[in-house]
SEDREN-38028 format. One record per residue (C-alpha): x, y, z. Coordinates in nm, 2 decimals. Layout:
<pts>
+--------+--------+--------+
:      x :      y :      z :
+--------+--------+--------+
:      X :      Y :      Z :
...
+--------+--------+--------+
</pts>
This chain:
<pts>
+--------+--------+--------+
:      x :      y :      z :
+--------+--------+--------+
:  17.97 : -12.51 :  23.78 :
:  18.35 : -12.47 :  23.82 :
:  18.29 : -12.18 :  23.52 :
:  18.13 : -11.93 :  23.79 :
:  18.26 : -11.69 :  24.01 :
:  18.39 : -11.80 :  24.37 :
:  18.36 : -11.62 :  24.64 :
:  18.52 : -11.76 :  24.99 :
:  18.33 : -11.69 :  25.30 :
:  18.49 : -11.67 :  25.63 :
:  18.24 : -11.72 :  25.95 :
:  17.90 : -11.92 :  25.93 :
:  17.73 : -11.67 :  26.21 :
:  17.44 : -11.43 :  26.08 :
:  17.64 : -11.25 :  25.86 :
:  17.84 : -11.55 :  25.71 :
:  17.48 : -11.71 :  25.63 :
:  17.30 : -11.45 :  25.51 :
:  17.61 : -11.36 :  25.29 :
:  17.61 : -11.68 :  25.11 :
:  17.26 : -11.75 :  25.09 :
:  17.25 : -11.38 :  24.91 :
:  17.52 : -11.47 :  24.69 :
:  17.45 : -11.80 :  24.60 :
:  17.12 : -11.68 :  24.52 :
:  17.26 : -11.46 :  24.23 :
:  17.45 : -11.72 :  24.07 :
:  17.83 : -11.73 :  24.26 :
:  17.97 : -12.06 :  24.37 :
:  18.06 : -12.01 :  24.75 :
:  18.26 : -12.20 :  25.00 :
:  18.19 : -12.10 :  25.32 :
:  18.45 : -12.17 :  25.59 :
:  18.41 : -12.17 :  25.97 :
:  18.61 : -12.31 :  26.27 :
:  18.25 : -12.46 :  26.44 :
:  18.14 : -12.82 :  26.37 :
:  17.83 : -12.66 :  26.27 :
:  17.68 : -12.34 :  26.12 :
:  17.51 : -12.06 :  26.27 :
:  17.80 : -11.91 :  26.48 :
:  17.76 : -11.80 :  26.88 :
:  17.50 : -11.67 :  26.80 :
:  17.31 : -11.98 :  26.69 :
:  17.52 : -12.21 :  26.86 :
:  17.29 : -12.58 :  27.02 :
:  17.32 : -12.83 :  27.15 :
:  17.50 : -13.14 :  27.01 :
:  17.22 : -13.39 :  26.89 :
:  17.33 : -13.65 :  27.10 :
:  17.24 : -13.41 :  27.40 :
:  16.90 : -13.50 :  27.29 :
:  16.74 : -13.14 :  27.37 :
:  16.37 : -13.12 :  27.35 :
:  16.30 : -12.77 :  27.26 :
:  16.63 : -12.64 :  27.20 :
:  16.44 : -12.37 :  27.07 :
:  16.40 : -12.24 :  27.41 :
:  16.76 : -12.07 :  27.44 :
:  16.72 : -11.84 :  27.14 :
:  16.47 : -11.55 :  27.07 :
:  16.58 : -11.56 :  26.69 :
:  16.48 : -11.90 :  26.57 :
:  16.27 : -11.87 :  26.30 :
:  16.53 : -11.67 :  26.14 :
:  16.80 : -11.96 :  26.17 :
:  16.59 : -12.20 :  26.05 :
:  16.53 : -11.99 :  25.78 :
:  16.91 : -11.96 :  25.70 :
:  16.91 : -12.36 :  25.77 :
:  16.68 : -12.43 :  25.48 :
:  16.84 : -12.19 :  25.26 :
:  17.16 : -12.37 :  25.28 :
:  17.04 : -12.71 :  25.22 :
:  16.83 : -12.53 :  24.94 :
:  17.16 : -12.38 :  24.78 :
:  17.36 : -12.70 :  24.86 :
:  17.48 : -12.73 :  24.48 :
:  17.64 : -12.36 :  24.49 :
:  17.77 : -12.39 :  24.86 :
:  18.04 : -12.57 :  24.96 :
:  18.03 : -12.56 :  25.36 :
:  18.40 : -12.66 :  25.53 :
:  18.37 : -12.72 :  25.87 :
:  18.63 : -12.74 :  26.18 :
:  18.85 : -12.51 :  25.94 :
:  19.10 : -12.25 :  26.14 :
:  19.15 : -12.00 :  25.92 :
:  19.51 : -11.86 :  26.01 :
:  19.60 : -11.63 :  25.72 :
:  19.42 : -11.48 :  25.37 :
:  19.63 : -11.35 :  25.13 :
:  19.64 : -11.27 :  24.76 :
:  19.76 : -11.56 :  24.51 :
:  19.97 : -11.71 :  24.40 :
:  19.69 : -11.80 :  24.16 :
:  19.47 : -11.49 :  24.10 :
:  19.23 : -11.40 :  24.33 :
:  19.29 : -11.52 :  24.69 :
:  19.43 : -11.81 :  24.88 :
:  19.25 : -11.89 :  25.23 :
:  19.50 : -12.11 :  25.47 :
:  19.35 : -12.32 :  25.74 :
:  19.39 : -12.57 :  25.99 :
:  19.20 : -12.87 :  26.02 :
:  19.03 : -13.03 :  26.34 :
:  19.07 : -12.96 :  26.69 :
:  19.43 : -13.04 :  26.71 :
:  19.47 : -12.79 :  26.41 :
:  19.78 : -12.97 :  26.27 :
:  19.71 : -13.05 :  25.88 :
:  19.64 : -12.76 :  25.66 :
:  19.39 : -12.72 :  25.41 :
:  19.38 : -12.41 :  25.16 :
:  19.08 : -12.22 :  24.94 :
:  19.15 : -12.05 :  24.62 :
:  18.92 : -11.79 :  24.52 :
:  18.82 : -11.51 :  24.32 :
:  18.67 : -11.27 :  24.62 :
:  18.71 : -11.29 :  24.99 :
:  18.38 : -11.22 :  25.24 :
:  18.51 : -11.16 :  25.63 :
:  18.24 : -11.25 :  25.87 :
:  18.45 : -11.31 :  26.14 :
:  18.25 : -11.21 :  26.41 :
:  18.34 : -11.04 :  26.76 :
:  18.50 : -11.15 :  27.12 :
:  18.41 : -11.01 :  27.46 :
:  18.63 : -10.74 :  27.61 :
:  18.82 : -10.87 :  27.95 :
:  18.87 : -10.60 :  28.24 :
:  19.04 : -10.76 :  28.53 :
:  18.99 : -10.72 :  28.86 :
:  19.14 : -10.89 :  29.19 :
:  19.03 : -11.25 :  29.18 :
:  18.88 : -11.27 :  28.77 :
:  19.15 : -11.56 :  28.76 :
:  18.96 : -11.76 :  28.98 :
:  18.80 : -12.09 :  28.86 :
:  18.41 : -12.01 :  28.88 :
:  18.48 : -11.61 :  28.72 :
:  18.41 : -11.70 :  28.35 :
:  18.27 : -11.47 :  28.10 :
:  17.96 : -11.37 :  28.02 :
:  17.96 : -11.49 :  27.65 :
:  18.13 : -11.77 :  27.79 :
:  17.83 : -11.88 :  28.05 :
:  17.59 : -11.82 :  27.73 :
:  17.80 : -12.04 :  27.51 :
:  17.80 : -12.33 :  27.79 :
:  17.42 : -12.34 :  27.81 :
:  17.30 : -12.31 :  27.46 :
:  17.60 : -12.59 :  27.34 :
:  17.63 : -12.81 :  27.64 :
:  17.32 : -12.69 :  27.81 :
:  17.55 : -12.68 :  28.13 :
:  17.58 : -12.45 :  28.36 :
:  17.89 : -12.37 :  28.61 :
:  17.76 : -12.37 :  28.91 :
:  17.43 : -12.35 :  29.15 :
:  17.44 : -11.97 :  29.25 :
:  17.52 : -11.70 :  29.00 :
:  17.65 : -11.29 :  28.99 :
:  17.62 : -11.16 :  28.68 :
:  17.78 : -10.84 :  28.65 :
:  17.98 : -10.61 :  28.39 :
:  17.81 : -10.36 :  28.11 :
:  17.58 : -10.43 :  27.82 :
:  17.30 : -10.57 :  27.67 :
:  17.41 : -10.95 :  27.70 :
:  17.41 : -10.94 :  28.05 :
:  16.99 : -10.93 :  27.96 :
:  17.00 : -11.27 :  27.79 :
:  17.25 : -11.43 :  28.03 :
:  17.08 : -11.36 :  28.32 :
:  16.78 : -11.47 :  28.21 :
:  16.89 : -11.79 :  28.01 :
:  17.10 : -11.88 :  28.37 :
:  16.77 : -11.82 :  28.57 :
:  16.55 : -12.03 :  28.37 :
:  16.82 : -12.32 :  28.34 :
:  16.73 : -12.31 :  28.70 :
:  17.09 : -12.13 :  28.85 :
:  17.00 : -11.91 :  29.16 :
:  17.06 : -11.54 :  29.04 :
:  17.23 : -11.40 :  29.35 :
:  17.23 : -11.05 :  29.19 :
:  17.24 : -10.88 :  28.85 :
:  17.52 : -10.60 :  28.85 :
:  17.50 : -10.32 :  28.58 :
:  17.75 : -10.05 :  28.65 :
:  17.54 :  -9.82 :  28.33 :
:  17.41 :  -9.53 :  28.49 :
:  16.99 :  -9.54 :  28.43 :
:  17.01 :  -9.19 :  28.36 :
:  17.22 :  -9.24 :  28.06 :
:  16.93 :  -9.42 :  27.93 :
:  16.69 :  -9.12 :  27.94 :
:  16.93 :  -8.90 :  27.79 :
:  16.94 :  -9.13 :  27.44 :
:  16.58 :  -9.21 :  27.51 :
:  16.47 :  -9.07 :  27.19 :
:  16.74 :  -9.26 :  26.98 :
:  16.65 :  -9.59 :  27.14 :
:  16.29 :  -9.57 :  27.11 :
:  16.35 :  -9.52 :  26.75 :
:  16.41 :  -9.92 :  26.73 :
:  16.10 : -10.05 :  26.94 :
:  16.15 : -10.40 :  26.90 :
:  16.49 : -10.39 :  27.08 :
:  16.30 : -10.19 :  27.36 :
:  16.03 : -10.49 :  27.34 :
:  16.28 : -10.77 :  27.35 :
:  16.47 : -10.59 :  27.67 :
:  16.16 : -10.56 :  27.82 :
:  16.08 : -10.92 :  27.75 :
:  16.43 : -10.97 :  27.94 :
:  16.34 : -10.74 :  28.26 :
:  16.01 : -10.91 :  28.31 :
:  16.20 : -11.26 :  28.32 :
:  16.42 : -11.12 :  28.60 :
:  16.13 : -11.01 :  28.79 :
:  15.93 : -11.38 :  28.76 :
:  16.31 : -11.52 :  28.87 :
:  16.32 : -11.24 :  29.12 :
:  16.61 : -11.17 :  29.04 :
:  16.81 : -10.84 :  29.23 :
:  16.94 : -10.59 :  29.04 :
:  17.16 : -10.35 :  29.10 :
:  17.23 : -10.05 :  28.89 :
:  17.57 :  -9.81 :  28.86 :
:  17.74 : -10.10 :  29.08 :
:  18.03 : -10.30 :  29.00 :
:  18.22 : -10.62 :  29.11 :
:  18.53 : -10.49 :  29.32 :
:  18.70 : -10.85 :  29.40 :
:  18.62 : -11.21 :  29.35 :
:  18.68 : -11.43 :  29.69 :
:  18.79 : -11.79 :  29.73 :
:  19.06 : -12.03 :  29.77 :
:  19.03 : -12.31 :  29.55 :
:  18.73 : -12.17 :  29.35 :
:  18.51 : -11.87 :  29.38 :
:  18.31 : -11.85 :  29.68 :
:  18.18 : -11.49 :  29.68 :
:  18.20 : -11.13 :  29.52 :
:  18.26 : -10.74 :  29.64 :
:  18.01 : -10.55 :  29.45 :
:  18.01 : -10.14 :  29.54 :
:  17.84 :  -9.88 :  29.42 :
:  17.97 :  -9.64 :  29.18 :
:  17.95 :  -9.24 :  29.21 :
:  17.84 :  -9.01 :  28.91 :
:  18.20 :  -9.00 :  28.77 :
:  18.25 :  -9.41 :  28.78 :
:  18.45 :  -9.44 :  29.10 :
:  18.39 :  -9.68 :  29.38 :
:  18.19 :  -9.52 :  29.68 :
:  18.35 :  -9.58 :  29.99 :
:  18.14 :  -9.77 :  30.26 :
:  17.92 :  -9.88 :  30.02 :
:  18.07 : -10.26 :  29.92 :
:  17.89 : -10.56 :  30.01 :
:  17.97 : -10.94 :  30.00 :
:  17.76 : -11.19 :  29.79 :
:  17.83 : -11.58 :  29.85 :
:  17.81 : -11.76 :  29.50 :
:  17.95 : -12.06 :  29.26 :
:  17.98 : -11.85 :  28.95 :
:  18.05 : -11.52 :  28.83 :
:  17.99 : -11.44 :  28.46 :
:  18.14 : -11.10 :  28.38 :
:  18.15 : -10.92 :  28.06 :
:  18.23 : -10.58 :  27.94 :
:  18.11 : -10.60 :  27.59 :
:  18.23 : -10.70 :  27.25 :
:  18.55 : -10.63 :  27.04 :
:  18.55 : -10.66 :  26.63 :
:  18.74 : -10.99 :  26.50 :
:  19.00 : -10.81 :  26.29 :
:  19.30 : -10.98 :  26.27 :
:  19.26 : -11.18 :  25.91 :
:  19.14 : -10.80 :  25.76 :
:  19.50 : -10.64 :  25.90 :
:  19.66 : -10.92 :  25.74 :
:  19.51 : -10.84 :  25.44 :
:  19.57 : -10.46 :  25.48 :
:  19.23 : -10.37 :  25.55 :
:  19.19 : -10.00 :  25.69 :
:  19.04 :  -9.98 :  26.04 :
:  18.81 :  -9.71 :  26.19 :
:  18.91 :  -9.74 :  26.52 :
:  18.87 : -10.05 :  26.61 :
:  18.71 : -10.19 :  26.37 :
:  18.69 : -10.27 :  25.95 :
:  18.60 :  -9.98 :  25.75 :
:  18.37 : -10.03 :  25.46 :
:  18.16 :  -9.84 :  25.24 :
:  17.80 :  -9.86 :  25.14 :
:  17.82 : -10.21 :  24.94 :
:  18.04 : -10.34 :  25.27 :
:  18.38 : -10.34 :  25.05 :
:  18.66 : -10.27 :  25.24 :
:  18.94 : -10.05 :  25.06 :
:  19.11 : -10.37 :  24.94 :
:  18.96 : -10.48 :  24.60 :
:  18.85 : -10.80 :  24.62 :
:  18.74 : -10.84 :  24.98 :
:  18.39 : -10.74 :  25.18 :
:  18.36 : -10.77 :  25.57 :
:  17.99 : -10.77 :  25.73 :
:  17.84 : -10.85 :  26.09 :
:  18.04 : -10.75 :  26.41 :
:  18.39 : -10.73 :  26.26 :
:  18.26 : -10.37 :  26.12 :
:  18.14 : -10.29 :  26.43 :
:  17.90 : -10.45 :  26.74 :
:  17.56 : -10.44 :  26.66 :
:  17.38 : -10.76 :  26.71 :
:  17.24 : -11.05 :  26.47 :
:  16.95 : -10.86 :  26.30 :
:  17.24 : -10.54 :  26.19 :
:  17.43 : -10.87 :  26.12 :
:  17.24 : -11.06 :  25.88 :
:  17.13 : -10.71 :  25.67 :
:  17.55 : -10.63 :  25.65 :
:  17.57 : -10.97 :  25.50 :
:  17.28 : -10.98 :  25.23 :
:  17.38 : -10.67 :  25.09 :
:  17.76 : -10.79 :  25.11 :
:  17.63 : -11.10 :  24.93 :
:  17.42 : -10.92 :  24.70 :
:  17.73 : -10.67 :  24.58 :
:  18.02 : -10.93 :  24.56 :
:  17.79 : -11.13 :  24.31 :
:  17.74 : -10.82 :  24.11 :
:  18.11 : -10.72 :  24.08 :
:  18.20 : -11.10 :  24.05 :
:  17.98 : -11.11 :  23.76 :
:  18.13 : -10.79 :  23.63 :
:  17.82 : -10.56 :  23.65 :
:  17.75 : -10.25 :  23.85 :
:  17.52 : -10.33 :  24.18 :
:  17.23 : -10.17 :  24.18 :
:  17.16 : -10.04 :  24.58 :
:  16.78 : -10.04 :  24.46 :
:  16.85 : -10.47 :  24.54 :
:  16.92 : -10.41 :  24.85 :
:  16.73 : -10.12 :  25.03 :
:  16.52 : -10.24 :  25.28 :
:  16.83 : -10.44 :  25.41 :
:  17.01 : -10.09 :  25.40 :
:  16.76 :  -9.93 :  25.60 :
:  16.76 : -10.17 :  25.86 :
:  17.13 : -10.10 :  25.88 :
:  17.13 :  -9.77 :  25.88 :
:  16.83 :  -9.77 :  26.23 :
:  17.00 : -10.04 :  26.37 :
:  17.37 :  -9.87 :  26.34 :
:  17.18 :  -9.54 :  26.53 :
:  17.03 :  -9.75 :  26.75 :
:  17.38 :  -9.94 :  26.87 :
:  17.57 :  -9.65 :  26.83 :
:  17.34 :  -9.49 :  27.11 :
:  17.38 :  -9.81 :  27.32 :
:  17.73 :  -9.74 :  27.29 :
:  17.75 :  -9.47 :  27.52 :
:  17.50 :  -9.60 :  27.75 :
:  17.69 :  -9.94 :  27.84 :
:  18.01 :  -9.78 :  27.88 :
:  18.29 :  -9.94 :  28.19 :
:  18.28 :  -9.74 :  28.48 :
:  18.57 :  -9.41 :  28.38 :
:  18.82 :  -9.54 :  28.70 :
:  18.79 :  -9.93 :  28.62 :
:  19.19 :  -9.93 :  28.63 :
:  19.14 :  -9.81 :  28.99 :
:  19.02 : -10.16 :  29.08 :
:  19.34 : -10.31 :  28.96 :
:  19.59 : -10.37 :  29.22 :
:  19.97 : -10.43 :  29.16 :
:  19.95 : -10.83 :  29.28 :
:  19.65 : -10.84 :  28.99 :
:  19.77 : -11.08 :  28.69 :
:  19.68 : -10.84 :  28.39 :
:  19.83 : -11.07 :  28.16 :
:  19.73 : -11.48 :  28.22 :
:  19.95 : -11.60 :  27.94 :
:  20.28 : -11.45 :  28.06 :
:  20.12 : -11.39 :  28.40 :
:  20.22 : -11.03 :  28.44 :
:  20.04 : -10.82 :  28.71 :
:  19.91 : -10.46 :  28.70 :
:  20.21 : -10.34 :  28.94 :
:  20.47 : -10.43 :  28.68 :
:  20.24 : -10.26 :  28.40 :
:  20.22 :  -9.95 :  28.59 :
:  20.58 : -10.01 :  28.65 :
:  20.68 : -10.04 :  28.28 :
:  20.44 :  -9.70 :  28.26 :
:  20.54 :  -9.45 :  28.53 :
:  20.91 :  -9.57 :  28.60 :
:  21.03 :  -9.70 :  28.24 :
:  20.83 :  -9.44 :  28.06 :
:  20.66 :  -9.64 :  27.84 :
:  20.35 :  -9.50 :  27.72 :
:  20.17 :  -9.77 :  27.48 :
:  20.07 : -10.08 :  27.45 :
:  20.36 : -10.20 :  27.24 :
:  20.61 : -10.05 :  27.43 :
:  20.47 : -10.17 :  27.76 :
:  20.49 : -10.56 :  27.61 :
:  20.84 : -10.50 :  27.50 :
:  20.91 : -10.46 :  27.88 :
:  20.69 : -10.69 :  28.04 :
:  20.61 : -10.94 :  27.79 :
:  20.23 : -10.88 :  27.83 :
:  20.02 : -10.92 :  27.52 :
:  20.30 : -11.19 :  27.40 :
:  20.16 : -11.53 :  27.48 :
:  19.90 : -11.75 :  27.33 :
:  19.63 : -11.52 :  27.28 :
:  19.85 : -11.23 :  27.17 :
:  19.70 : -10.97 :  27.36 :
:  19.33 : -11.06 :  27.26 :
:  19.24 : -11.08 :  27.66 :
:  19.48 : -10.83 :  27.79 :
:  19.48 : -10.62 :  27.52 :
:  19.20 : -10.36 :  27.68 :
:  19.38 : -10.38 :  28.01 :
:  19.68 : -10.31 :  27.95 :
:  19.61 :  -9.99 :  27.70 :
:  19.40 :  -9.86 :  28.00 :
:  19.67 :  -9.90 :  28.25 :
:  19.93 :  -9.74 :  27.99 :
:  19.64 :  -9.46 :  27.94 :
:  19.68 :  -9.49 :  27.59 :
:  19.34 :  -9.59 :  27.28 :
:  19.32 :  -9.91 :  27.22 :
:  19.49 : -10.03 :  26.90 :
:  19.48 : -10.34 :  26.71 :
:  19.81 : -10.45 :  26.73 :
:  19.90 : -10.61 :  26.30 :
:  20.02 : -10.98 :  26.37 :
:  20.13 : -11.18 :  26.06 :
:  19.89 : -11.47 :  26.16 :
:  19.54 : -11.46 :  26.29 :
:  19.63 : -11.79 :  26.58 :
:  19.93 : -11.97 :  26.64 :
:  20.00 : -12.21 :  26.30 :
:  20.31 : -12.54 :  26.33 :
:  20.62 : -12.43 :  26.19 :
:  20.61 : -12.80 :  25.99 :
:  20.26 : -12.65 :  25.85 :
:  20.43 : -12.28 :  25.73 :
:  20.70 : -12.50 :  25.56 :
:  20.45 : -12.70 :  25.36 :
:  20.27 : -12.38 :  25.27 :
:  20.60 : -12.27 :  25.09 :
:  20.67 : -12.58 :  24.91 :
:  20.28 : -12.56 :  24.78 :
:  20.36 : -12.17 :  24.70 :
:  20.69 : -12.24 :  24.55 :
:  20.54 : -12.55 :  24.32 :
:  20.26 : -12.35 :  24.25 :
+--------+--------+--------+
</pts>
């Protein structure tokens, strides 16, 4: 076995697994390497057996698929190696030939454990995008990914009476999942404008079973009666030791609060979300280009490094179903190549067509779930932009209009925002907003914070080696 080509997969979501299942299937040893206890990523994420969950079942509209990917890795268990609990911090080439992953083990991430191989798959997923507001520091305001990832691994919720407001599709599932975990849906707020939905009608309803399955979503609400309230936004979170209520407003055609038009809410929990940002930092490392935001690749899913494909959300937001076909027909090409043969695309074309409908169809959704155009209006000065170095949108604005700074590098030299623990992963889409400026991903040498006592053994290993 150790004769055959390795290929190292990073992220056990629905690209990771369908990546691995596609190569192994073609005759590549693969390890595949993920940070979770268990596979499947957020986006298959249950409950912990000792939870003892009936029909965990209920908290996922994709389950035949996962058990599909399930099976296919206990079918492929002699060509997949599966390392769980491992923190990838940094991928780089050698100093064998091919690649070297670095990780850290565990949950306290102290002892390192390292990959060698031949070819390099990044299926590193997404994170939500943050937009602050007053209050969002409050315990009780936690994301809407975040009240999601609660219920389907704990199958715990934050509190009795729920807002769920922001942009974008999940906002669908969460609601509903919250509702029928038996959380009191105090409203729905969707700042989208319904309009925008008619005007890429023809582009959506290209994809009917995403119109079915956020239909399926809309007639849960109504059973939970749930309120919904469209082109409105949460203003400010109230409450003292925890969150007791919300400001929601409506917004005008051009995204800016209407005045007389805010109302108070009285809830427990707030789950907020403004959409997804690509998972990029190990592909910078590795000096992957970027298109935008996100990892460029080509029609086989190579990046322009040789040696390295990326699939699923860290090429772009676009779901589990664009996910999984990204990774087969990454899978399917890195075994070719690592086998030294040219892919034939014929392999893999109903998996490219599905990409191709389902890269229209989210590239449509795009500019329908959009934050409202004036969300940095809602920021005051005494907001805390930055948690980690607790730095509020006055002295951002500060660093902006008086110091003359006018990105977001320049505008963390001065303030230190962007420079603790997450490294500008939360603040990051704040802070270029308040500076007016794109949002760029900023290169860091590390994807997460590594021990110093683990970098020195990774030179002794390098220097031995």
């Amino acid at each position: 076995m150790t004769d055959r080509p390795h290929l190292a997969v990073i992220g056990a979501g629905p690209a990771g697994l369908a990546a691995t299942l596609a190569a192994a299937a073609h005759g590549v040893r693969v390890t595949l390497i993920d940070a979770a206890p268990e596979a499947g990523g957020q986006f298959y994420r249950r409950p912990a057996a000792a939870l003892g969950a009936r029909r965990p079942e209920a908290l996922h509209h994709q389950w035949r698929t996962w058990e599909r990917l399930r099976d296919g890795l206990r079918d492929h268990a002699d060509s997949v190696r599966h390392l769980t609990d491992h923190h990838v911090w940094l991928v780089e080439r050698g100093p064998r030939a091919g690649f070297t992953v670095r990780a850290l083990l565990g949950p306290e991430q102290t002892e390192p454990a390292e990959v060698y191989a031949d070819a390099v798959l990044l299926a590193t997923g997404g994170y939500e995008k943050v937009l602050p507001f007053p209050g969002w520091t409050l315990p009780g305001v936690i994301t809407a990914g975040g009240a999601q990832a609660m219920l389907k691994g704990s199958l715990a919720v934050s509190g009795r009476t729920a807002v769920v407001a922001g942009t974008g599709p999940l906002l669908l599932p969460v609601a509903t999942g919250l509702a029928a975990a038996g959380v009191e849906i105090a409203a729905l707020v969707e700042s989208a404008d319904p309009l925008a939905f008619v005007r890429r009608s023809r582009a959506l309803l290209a994809e009917p079973a995403k119109v079915v399955e956020g239909a399926g979503y809309a007639a849960q609400l109504l059973r939970h009666r749930v309120p919904a309230l469209a082109r409105h936004a949460v203003v400010e979170a109230h409450g003292t030791e925890r969150l007791e209520a919300v400001t929601v407003a409506a917004l005008d055609r051009a995204g800016r609060v209407r005045p007389g038009t805010g109302r108070r809410i009285p809830c427990d929990t707030l789950a907020v979300g403004h959409g997804m940002l690509p998972h990029t930092d190990l592909a910078e490392t590795l000096g992957c280009r970027l298109d935008g935001v996100a990892v460029h690749v080509d029609a086989e899913q190579r990046t322009d490094v040789p040696g390295v494909w990326a699939a699923g959300e860290t090429t772009g937001i676009g779901g589990a179903a664009l996910s999984l076909a990204e990774g087969h027909i990454a899978g399917r090409s890195a075994a070719a190549r690592l086998h030294g043969t040219a892919p034939d695309p014929r392999a893999w074309a109903a998996a490219a067509r599905t990409r191709t409908r389902l890269r229209a169809f989210f590239a449509a959704l795009d500019g329908v779930y959009v934050p409202p155009a004036h969300w940095t209006s809602l920021i005051t000065d005494d907001t805390v932009v930055c948690r980690c170095e607790e730095v509020t949108g006055g002295a951002v604005r500060e660093a902006v209009e008086e110091l003359g700074a006018g990105d977001a590098r320049t505008v963390k030299l001065l303030t230190r925002a962007g420079m603790g623990w997450c490294q500008g992963r939360v603040c990051g889409p704040a802070v270029a907003g308040l500076a007016g400026c794109a949002l760029t991903p900023s290169r860091r040498p590390f994807a997460r914070p590594v021990p110093l006592g683990v970098l020195a053994r990774s030179e002794e290993a390098d220097a031995d080696a």
